[in-house]
Backbone as a chain_set.jsonl record, in Angstrom:
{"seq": "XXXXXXXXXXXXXXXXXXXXXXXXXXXXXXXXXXXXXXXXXXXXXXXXXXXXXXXXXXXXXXXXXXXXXXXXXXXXXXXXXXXXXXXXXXXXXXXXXXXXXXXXXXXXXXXXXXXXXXXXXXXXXXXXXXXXXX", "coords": {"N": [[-9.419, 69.854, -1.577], [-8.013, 67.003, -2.04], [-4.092, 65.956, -2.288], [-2.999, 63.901, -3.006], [-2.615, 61.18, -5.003], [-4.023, 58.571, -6.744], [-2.589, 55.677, -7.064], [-2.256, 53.259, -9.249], [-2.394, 49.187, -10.114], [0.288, 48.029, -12.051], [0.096, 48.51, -15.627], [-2.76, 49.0, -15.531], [-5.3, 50.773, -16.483], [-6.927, 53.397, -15.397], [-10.2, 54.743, -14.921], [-11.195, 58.239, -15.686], [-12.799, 61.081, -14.356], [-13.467, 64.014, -15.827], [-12.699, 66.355, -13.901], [-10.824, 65.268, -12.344], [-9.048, 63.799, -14.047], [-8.178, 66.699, -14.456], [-7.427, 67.221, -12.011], [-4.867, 65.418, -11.765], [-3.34, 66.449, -13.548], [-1.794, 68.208, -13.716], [0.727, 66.903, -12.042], [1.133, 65.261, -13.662], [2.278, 66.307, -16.395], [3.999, 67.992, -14.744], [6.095, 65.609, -13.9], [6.324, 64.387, -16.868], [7.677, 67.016, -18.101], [10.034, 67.064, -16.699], [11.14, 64.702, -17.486], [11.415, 65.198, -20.278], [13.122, 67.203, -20.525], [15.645, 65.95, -19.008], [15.794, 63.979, -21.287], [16.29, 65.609, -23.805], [19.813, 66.556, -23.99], [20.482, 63.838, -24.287], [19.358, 62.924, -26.843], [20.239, 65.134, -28.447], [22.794, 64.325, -28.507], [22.356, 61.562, -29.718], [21.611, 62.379, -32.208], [23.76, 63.788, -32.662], [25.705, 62.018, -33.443], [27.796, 59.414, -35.605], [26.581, 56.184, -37.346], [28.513, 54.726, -36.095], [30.263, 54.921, -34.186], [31.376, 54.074, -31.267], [30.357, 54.677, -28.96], [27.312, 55.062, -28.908], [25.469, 52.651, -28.411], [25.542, 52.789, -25.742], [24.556, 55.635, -25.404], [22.0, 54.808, -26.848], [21.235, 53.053, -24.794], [20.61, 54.806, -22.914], [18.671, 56.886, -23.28], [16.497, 54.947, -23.826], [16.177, 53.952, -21.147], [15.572, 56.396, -19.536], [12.788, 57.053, -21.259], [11.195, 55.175, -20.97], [11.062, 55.069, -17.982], [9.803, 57.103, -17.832], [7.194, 56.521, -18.925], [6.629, 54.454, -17.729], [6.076, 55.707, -14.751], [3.559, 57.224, -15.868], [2.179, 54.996, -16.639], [1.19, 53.843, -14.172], [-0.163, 56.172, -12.888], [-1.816, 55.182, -14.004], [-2.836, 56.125, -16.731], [-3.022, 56.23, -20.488], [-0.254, 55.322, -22.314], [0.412, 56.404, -25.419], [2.599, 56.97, -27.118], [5.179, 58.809, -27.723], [5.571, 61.381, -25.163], [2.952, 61.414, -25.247], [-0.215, 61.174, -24.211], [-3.132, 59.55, -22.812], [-5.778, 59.934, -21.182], [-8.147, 57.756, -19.548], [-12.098, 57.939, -20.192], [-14.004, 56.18, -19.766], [-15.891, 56.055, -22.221], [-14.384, 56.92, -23.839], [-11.372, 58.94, -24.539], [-9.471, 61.305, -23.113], [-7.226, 63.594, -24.237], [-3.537, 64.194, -24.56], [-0.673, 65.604, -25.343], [2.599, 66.277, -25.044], [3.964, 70.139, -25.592], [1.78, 70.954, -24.713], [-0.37, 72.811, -23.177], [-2.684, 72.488, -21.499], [-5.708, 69.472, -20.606], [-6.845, 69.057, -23.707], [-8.406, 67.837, -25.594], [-9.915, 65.4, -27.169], [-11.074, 61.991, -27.845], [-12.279, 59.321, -29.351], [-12.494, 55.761, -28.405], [-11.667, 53.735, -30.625], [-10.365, 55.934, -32.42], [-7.904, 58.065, -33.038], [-5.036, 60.095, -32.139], [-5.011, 61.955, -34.283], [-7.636, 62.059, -34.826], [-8.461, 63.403, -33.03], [-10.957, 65.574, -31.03], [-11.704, 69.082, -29.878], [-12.13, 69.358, -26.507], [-14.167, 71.122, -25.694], [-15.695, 71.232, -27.332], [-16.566, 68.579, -27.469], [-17.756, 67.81, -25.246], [-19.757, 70.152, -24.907], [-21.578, 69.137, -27.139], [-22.318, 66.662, -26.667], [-22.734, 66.234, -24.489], [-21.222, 64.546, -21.736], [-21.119, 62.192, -19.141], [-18.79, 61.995, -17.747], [-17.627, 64.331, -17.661], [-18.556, 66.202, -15.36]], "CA": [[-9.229, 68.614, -2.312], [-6.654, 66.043, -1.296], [-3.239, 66.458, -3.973], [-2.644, 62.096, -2.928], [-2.881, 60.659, -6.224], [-3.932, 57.042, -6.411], [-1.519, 54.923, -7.749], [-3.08, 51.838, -9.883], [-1.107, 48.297, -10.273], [1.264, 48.073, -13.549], [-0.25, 48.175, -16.405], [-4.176, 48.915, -15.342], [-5.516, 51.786, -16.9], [-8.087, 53.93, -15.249], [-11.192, 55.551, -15.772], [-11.39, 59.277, -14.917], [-13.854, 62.071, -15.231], [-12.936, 65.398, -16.956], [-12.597, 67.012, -12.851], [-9.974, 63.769, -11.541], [-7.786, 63.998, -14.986], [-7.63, 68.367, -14.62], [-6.462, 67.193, -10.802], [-3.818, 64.952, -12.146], [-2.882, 66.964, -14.999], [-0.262, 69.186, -12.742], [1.653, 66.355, -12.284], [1.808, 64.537, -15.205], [3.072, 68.026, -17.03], [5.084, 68.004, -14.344], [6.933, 64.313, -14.39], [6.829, 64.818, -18.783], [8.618, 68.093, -18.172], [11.2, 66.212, -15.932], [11.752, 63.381, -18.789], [11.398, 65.948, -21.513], [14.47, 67.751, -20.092], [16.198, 64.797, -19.105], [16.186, 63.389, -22.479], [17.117, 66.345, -24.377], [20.573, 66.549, -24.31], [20.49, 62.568, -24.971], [18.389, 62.799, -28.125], [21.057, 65.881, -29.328], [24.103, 63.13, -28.505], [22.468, 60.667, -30.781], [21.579, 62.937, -33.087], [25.281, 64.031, -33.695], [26.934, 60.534, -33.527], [27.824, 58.698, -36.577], [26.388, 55.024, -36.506], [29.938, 53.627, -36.074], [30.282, 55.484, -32.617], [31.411, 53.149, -30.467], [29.719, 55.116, -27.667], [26.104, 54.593, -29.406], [24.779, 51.695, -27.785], [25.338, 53.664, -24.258], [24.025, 56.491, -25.363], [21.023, 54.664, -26.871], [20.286, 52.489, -23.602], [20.596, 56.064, -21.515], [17.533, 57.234, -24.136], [15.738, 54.139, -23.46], [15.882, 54.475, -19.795], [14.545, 57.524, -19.529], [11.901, 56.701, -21.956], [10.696, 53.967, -20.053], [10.753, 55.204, -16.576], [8.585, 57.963, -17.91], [6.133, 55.363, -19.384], [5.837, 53.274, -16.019], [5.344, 56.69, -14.077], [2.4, 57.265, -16.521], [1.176, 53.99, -16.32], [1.577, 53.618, -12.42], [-1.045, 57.316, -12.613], [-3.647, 54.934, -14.533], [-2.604, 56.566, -17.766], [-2.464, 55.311, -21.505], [0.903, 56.282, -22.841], [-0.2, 55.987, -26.811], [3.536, 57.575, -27.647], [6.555, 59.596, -26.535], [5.014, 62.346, -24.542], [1.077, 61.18, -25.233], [-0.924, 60.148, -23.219], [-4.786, 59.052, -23.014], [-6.754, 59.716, -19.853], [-10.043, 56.594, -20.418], [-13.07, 58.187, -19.78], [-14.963, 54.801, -19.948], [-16.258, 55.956, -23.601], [-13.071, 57.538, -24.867], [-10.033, 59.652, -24.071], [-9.244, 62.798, -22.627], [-6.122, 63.237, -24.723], [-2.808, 64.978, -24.041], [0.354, 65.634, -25.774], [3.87, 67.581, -24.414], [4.128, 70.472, -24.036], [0.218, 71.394, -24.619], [-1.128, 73.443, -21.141], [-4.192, 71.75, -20.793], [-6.222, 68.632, -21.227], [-7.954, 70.044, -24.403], [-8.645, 67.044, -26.946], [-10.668, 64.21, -26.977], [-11.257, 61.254, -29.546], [-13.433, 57.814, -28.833], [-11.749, 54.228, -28.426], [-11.689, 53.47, -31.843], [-9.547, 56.862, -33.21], [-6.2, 58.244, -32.454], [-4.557, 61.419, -32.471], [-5.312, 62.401, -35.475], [-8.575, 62.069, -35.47], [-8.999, 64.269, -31.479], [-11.772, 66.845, -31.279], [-11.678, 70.03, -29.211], [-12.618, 69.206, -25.358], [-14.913, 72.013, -24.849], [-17.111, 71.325, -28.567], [-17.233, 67.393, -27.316], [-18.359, 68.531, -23.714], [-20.942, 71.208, -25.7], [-22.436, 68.159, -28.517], [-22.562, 65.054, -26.649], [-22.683, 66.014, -22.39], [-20.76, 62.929, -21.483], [-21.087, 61.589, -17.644], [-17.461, 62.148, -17.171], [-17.56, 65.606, -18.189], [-19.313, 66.706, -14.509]], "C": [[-7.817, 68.103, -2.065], [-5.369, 66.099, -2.827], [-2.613, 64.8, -3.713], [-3.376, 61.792, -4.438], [-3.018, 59.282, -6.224], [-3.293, 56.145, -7.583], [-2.165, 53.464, -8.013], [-1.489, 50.704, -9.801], [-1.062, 48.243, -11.923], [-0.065, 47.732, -14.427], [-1.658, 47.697, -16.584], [-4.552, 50.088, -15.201], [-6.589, 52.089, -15.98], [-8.647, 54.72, -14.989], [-11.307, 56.776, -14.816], [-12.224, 60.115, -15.545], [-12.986, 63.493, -15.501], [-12.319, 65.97, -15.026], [-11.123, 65.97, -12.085], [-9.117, 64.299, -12.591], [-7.515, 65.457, -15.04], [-6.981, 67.77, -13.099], [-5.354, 66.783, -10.876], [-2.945, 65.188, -13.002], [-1.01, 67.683, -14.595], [0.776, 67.63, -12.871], [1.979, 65.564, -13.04], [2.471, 65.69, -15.91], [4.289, 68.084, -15.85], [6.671, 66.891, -14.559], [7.095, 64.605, -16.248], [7.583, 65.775, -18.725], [9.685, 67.336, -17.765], [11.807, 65.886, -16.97], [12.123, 63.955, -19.865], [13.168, 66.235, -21.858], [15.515, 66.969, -20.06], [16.544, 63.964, -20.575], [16.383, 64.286, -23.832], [18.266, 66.159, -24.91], [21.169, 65.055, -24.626], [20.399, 62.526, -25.925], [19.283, 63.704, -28.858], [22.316, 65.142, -29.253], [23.514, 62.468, -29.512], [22.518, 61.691, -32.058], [23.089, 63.672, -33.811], [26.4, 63.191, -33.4], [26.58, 59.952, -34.637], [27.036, 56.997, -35.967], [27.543, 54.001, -35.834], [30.255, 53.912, -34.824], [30.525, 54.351, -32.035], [30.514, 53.368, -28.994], [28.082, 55.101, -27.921], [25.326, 54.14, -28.908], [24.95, 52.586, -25.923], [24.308, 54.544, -24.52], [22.196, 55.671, -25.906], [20.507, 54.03, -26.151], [19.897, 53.779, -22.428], [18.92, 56.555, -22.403], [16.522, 56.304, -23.524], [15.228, 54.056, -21.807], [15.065, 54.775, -19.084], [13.264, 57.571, -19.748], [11.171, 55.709, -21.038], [9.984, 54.028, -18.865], [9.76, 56.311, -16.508], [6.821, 56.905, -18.559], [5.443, 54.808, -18.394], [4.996, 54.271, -15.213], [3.944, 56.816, -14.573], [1.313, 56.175, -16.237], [0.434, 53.583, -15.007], [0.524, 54.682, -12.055], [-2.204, 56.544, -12.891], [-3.591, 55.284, -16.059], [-2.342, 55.514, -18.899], [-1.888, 55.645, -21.807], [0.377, 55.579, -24.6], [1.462, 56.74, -27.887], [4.157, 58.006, -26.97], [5.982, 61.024, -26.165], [3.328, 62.451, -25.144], [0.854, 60.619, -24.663], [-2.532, 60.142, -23.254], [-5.163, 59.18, -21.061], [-8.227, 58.921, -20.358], [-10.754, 57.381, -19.731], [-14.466, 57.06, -18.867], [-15.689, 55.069, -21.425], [-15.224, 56.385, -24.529], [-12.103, 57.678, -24.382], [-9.613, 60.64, -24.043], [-7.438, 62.666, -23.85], [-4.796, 64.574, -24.818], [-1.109, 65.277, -24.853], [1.778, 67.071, -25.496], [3.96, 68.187, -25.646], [2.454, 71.375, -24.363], [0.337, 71.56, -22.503], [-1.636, 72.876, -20.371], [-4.46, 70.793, -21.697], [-7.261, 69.211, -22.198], [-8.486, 69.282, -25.354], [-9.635, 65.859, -26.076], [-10.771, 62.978, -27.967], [-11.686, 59.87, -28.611], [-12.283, 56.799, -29.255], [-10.858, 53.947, -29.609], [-10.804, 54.496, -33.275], [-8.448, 57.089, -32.263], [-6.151, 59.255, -32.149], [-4.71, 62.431, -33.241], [-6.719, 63.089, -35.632], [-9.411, 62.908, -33.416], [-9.898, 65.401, -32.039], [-11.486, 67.784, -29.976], [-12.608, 69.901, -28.14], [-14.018, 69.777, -25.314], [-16.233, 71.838, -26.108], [-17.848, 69.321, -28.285], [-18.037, 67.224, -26.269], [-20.145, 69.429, -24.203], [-22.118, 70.375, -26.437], [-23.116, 67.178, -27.592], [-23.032, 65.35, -24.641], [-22.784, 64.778, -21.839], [-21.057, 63.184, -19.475], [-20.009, 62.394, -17.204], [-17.162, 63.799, -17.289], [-17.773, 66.893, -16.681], [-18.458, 66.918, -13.674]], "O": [[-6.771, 68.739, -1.933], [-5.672, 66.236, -4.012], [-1.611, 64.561, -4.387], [-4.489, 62.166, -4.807], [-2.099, 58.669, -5.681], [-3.604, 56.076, -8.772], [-2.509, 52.69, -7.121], [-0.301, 50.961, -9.604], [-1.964, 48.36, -12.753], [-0.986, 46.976, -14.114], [-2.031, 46.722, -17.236], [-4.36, 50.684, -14.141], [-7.285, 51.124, -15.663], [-8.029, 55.745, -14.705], [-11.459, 56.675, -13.598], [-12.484, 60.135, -16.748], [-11.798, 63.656, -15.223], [-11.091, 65.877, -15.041], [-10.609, 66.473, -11.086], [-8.388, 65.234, -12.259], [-6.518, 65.69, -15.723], [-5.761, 67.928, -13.091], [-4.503, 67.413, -10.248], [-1.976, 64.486, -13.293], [0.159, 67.633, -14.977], [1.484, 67.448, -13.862], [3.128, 65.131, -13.125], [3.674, 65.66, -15.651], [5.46, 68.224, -16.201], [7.766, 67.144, -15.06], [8.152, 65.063, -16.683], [8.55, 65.546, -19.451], [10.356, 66.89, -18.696], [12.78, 66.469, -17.447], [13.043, 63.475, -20.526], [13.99, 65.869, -22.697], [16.38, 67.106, -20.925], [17.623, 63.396, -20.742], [16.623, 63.697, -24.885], [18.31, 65.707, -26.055], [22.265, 64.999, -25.184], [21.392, 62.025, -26.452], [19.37, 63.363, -30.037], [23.049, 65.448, -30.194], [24.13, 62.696, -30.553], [23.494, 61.704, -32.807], [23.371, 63.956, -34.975], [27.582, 63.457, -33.184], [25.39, 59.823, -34.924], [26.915, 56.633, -34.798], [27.438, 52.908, -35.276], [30.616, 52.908, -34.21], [29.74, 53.455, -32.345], [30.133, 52.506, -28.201], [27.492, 55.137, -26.841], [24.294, 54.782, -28.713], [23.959, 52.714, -25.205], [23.21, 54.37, -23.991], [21.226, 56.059, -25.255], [19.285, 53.984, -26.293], [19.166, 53.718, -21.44], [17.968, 56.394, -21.641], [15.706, 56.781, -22.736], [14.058, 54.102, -21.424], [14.236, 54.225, -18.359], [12.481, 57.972, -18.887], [10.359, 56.284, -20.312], [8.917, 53.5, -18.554], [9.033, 56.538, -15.54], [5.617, 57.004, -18.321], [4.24, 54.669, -18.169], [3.806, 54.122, -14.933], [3.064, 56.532, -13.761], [0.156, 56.267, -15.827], [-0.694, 53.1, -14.908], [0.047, 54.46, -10.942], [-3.315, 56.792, -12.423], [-4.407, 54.645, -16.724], [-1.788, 54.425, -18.747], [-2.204, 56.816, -22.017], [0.055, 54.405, -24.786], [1.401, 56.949, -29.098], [4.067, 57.879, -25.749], [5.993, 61.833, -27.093], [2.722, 63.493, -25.39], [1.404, 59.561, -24.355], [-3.026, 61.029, -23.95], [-4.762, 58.543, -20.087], [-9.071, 59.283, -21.178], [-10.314, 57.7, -18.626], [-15.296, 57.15, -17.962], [-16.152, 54.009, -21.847], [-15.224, 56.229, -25.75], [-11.646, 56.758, -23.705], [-9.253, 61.086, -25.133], [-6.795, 61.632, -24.032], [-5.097, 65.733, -25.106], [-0.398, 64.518, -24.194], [1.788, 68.283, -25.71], [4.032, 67.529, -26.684], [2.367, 72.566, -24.064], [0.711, 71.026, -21.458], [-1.464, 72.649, -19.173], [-4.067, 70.723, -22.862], [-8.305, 69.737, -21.811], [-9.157, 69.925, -26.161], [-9.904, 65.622, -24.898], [-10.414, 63.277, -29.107], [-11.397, 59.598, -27.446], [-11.431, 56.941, -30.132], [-9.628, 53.925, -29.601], [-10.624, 54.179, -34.451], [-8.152, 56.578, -31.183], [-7.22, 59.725, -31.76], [-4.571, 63.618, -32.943], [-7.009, 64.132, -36.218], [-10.539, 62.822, -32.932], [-9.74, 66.009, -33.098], [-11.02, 67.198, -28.999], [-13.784, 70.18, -28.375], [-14.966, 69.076, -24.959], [-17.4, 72.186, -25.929], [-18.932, 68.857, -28.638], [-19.024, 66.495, -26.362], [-21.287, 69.199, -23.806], [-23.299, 70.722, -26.418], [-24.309, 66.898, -27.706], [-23.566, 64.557, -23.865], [-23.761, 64.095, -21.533], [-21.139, 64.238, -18.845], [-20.158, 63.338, -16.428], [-16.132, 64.197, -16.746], [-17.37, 68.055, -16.734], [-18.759, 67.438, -12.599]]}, "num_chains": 1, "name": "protein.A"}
């Protein structure tokens, strides 16, 4: 199996089956690790600057950045970024669903729910035997 990833245009999500989003999984975990790291010792700078800091506004466009350029990467895979290190793989009925630093794609939850409301991959795979699942 080919490790070329196809790169969608900005901001055009799309649809993968359960076998396509475990191929792409490596490097999304990979790029989120990157950003993760990367914005670490940012996120512990703001976190111990007063708001009066004159150095602030740097430090919070270097945050933003980061943030961002991990977003596009995501998006640029096909991916829904639904938060700061979440992301949504579309099925075409739902969403494979993913959050740093989880292993594996292991959640799921339909259009219409969130995060909150994800079920366990392998019991939605077991109930329902979706298309995308194959």
């Amino acid at each position: 199996m080919s490790n070329i990833h196809q790169i969608v245009a900005y901001n055009d999500p799309r649809v993968f089956t359960l076998s396509e989003a475990k191929s792409l999984f490596p490097l999304v975990r990979r790029i989120t690790c990157g950003a993760h790291a990367e914005l670490e010792p940012v996120r512990r700078a703001l976190a111990g600057m007063l708001p009066t800091n004159p150095q602030i506004r740097a430090i919070e466009r270097e945050y933003e950045i980061i943030v961002k350029r991990w977003v596009s990467k995501m998006e640029r895979l096909g991916l829904v970024v639904k938060g700061l290190w979440l992301v949504d793989f579309d099925t075409g009925d739902g969403y494979l669903c993913w959050k740093f630093p989880e292993l594996k794609i292991g959640h799921y939850h339909d259009y219409d729910e969130g995060y909150g409301s994800r079920r366990p991959l392998k019991e939605v795979i077991e109930e329902c035997d979706p298309d995308w699942a194959c």
